[in-house]
C-alpha positions as CSV (number, residue, x, y, z in Angstrom):
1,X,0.0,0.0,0.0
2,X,1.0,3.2,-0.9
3,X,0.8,6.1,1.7
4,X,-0.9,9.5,1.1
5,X,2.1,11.9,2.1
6,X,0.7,14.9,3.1
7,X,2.3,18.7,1.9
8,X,4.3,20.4,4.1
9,X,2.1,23.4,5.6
10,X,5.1,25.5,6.7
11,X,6.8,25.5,3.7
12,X,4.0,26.3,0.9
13,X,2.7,29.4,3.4
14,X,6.6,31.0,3.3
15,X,6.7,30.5,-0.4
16,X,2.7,32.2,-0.7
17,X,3.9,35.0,2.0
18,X,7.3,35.9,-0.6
19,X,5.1,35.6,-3.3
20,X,2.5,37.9,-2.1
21,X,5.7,40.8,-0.9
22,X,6.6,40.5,-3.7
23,X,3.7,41.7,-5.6
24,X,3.4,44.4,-3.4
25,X,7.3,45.6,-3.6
26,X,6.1,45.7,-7.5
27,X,2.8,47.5,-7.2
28,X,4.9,50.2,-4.3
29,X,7.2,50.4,-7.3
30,X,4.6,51.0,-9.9
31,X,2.8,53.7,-7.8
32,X,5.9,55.5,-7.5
33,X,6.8,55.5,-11.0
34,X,3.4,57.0,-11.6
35,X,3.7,59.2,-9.2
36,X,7.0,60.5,-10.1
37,X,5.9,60.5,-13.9
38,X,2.6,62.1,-13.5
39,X,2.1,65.9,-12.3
40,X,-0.6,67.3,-11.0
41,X,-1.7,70.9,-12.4
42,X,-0.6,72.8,-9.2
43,X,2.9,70.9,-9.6
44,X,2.9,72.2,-13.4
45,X,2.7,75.4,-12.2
46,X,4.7,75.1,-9.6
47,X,7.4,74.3,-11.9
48,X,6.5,76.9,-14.5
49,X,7.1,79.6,-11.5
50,X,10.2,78.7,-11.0
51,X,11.5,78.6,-14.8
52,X,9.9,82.3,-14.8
53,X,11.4,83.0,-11.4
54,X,15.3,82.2,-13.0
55,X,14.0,84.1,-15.9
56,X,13.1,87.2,-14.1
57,X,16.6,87.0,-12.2
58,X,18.8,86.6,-15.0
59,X,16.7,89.6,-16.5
60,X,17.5,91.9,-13.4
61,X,21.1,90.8,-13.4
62,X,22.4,91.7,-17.0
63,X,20.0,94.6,-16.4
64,X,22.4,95.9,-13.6
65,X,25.2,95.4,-15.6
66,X,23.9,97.2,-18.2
67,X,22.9,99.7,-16.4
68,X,26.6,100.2,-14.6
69,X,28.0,100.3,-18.7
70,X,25.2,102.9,-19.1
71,X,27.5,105.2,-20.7
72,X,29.5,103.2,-23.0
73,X,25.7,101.7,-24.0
74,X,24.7,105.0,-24.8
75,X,27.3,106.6,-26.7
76,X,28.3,103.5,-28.7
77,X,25.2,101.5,-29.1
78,X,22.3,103.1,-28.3
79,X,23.1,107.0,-30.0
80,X,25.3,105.3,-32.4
81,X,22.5,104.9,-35.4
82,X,21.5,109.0,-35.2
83,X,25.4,109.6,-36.2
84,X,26.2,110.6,-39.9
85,X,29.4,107.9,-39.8
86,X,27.3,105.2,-38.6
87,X,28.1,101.5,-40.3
88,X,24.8,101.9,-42.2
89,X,25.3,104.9,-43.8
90,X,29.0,104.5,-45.0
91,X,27.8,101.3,-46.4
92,X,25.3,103.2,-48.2
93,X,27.5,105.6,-49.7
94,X,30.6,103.0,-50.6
95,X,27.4,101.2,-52.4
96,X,26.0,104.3,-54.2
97,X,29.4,105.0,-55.0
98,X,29.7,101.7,-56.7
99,X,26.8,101.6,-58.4
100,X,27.5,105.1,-59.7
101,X,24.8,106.9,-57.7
102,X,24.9,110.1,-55.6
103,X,24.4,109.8,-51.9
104,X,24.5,111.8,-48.8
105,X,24.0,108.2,-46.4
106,X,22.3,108.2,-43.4
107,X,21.3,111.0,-41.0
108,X,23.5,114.1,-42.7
109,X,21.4,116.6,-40.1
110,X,22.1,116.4,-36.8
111,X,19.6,114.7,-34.6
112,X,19.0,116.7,-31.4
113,X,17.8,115.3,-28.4
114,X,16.1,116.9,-25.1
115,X,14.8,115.8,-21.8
116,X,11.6,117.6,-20.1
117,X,11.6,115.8,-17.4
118,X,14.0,116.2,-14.3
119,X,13.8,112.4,-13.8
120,X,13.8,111.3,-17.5
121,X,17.0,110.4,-18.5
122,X,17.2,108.7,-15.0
123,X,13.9,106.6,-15.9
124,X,15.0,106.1,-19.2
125,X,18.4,104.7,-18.2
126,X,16.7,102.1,-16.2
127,X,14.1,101.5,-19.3
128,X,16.7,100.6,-21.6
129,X,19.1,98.8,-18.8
130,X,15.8,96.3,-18.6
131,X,15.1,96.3,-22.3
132,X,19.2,95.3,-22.8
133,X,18.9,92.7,-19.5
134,X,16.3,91.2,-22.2
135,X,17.7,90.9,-24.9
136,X,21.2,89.5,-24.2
137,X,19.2,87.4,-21.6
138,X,17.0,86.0,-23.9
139,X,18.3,82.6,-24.9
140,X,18.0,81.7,-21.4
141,X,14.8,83.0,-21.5
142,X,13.7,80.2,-24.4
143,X,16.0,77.6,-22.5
144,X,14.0,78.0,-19.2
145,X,10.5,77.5,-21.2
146,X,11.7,75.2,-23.1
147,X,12.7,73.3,-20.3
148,X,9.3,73.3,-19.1
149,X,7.7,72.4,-22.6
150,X,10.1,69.2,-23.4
151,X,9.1,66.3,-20.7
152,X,5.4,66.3,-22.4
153,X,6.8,65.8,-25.9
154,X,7.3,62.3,-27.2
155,X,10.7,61.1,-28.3
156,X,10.6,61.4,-31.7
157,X,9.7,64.8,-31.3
158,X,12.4,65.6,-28.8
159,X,14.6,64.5,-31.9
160,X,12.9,66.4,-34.4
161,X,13.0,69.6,-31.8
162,X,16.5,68.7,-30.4
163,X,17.8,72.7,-31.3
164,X,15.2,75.0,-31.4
165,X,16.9,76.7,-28.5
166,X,19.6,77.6,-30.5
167,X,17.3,78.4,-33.7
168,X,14.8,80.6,-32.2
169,X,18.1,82.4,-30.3
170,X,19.8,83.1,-33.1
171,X,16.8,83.8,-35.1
172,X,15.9,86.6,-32.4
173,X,19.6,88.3,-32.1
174,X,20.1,88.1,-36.4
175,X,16.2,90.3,-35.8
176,X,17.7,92.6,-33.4
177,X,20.8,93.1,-35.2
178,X,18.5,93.4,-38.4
179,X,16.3,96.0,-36.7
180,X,19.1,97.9,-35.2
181,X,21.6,98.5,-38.0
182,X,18.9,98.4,-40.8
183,X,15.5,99.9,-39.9
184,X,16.6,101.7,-36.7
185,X,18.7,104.3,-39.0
186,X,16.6,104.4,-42.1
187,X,13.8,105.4,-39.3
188,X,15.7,107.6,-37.6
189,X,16.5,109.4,-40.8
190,X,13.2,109.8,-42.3
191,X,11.3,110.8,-39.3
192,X,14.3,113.1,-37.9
193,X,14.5,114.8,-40.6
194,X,10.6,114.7,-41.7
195,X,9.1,118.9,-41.5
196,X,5.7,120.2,-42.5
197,X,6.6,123.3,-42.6
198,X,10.0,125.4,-42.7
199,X,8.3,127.1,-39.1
200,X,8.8,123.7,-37.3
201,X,12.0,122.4,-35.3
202,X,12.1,118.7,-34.6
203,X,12.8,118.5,-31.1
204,X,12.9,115.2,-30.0
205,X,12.2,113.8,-26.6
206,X,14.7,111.2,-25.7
207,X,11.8,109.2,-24.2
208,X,10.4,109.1,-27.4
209,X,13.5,108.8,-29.2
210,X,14.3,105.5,-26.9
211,X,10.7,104.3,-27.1
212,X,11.4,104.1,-30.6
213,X,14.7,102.1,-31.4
214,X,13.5,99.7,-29.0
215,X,10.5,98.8,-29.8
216,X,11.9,98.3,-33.6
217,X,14.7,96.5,-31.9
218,X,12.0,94.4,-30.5
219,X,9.9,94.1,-33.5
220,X,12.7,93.2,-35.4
221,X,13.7,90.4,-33.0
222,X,10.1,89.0,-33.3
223,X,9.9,89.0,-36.9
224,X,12.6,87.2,-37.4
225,X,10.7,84.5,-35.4
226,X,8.9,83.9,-38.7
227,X,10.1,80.3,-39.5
228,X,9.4,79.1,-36.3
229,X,6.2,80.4,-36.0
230,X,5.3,78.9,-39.4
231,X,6.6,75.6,-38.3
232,X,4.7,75.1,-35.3
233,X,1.7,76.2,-37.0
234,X,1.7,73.7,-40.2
235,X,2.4,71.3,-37.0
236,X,-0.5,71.5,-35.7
237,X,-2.1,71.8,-39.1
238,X,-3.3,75.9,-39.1
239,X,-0.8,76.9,-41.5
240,X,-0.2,74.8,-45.4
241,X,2.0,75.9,-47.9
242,X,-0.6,76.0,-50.6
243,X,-2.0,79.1,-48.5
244,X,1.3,80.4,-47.8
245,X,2.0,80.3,-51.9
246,X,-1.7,81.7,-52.8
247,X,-1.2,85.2,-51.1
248,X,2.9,85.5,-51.7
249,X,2.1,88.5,-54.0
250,X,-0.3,90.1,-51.4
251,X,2.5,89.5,-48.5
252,X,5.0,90.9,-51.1
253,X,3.4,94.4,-51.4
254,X,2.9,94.3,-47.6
255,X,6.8,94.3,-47.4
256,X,7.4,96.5,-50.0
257,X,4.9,99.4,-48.0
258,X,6.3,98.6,-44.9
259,X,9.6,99.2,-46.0
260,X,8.6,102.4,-48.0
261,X,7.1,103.8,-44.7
262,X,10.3,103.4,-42.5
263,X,13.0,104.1,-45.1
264,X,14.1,107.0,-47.2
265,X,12.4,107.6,-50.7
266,X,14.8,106.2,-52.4
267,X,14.8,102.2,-54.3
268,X,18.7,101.6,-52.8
269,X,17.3,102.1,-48.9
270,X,13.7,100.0,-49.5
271,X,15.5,97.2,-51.2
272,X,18.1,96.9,-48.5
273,X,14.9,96.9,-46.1
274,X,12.8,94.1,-48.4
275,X,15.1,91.4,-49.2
276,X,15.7,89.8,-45.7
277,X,11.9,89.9,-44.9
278,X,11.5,88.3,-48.6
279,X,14.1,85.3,-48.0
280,X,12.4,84.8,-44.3
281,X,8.9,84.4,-45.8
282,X,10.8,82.2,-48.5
283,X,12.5,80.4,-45.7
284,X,9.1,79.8,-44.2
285,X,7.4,78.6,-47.2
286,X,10.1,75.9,-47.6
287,X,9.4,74.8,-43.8
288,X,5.9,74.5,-44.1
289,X,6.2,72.5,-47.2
290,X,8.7,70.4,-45.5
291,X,6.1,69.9,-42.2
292,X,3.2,69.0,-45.0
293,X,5.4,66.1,-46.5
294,X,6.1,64.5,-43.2
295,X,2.5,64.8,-42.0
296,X,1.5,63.1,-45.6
297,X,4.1,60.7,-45.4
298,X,2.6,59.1,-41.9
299,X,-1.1,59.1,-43.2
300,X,0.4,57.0,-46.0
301,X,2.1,54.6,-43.6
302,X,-1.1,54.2,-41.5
């Protein structure tokens, strides 16, 4: 006879108890994956803060620095374009010269400048000490929010987005540069020396003169944002090149005013002013036609 040996109760409950710890080390580690994966909104903004709190500070401090060079700011950068022997206007005349035209440059009247205010130049020192703090600060600006934007894209796209710091930084300073040795002096030019009547001196206030150049400066910095702009609009499927193509002529003449408003009345000074904004809108073209191919070429795969 054969005897019925029965299983050994101490053993079988040990294995069920490291079985069972075991699923629950796994599950512990599960939930704090999760956790540590998933944000809640008031941890989103939390985070956001604090990208726009380093923002803010690196702001302030180039500010103060530029504000304790205030002096060699103003006479060399920021009064610079009003000066007859500015870069832009001895290009002018070396290209006039060349091409066999007469020209005067840039700016062959003095440009004169007054303060009503016993507190203006002060206020305006600190205006364009935060304005500079900006500008020079601003690729750490884009790296902080893009810091923030990146963990919810997917991989691929991290790939595909791997340098827009550096793109929309450079983008933004060749604007600035654009706006400040282009427009800035044609503009300065024009309405410096524009008169009504032979009665009237221009006068200008130096808050208004500043107020100008920067927001130009500015403007120029931002338009040169154009490709990027297009891009992540045909992304998300606002913007196709087919519309982009249809109104070229229309956004043509819109350049060509534009520049005829802020430079002298001459062809030389309105084509120097068009042809950049042409090749960016070009540019931009070319990207969205680039973002329509890829998003045609997945539909096909599927």
């Amino acid at each position: 006879m054969c005897e019925f040996v029965k299983p050994n109760q101490p053993i079988i409950s040990s294995i069920m108890s490291e079985e069972s710890t075991r699923e629950e080390q796994s599950t512990k580690k599960k939930n704090k994956k999760e956790e540590k994966t998933e944000m809640s909104f008031l941890d989103h903004l939390e985070a956001l803060r604090w990208h726009i709190i380093r923002s803010v500070i690196a702001v302030i401090v180039l500010a103060i620095i530029a504000f304790i060079y205030s002096d060699f700011i103003w006479d060399s950068i920021i009064l610079a374009p009003k000066q007859s022997d500015f870069w832009t206007s001895r290009m002018i005349i070396k290209i006039s010269n060349l091409l066999g035209i007469q020209s005067d440059g840039l700016n062959s009247k003095p440009l004169e400048l007054i303060s009503f205010n016993m507190s203006g130049q002060f206020m305006v020192s600190i205006w364009t000490a935060i304005i500079g703090g900006f500008i020079v600060a601003f690729p750490y600006v884009v790296y902080q929010f893009w810091s923030f934007i990146k963990p919810a894209l997917y991989e691929n796209e991290r790939k595909h987005a791997s340098g827009a710091v550096a793109i929309m930084s450079g983008l933004f300073l060749l604007g600035v540069l654009f706006g400040y040795y282009l427009i800035v002096p044609f503009s300065i030019d024009f309405l410096g020396s524009y008169s009504v009547s032979k009665d009237i001196t221009n006068q200008i206030n130096i808050l208004s003169y500043i107020s100008s150049v920067t927001s130009i400066v500015i403007a120029g910095g931002v338009s040169f944002e154009l490709p990027v702009i297009v891009y992540f609009l045909s992304k998300v499927g606002l913007l196709t090149p087919k519309f982009l193509r249809k109104y070229r002529k229309h956004s043509y003449v819109v350049l060509l005013i534009i520049a005829a408003i802020i430079t002298p009345p001459d062809v030389l000074s309105q084509m120097i002013v068009t042809i950049p904004l042409v090749i960016l809108f070009e540019i931009s073209i070319l990207i969205s036609s680039r973002v329509e191919k890829a998003r045609q070429k997945k539909l096909d795969e599927i």
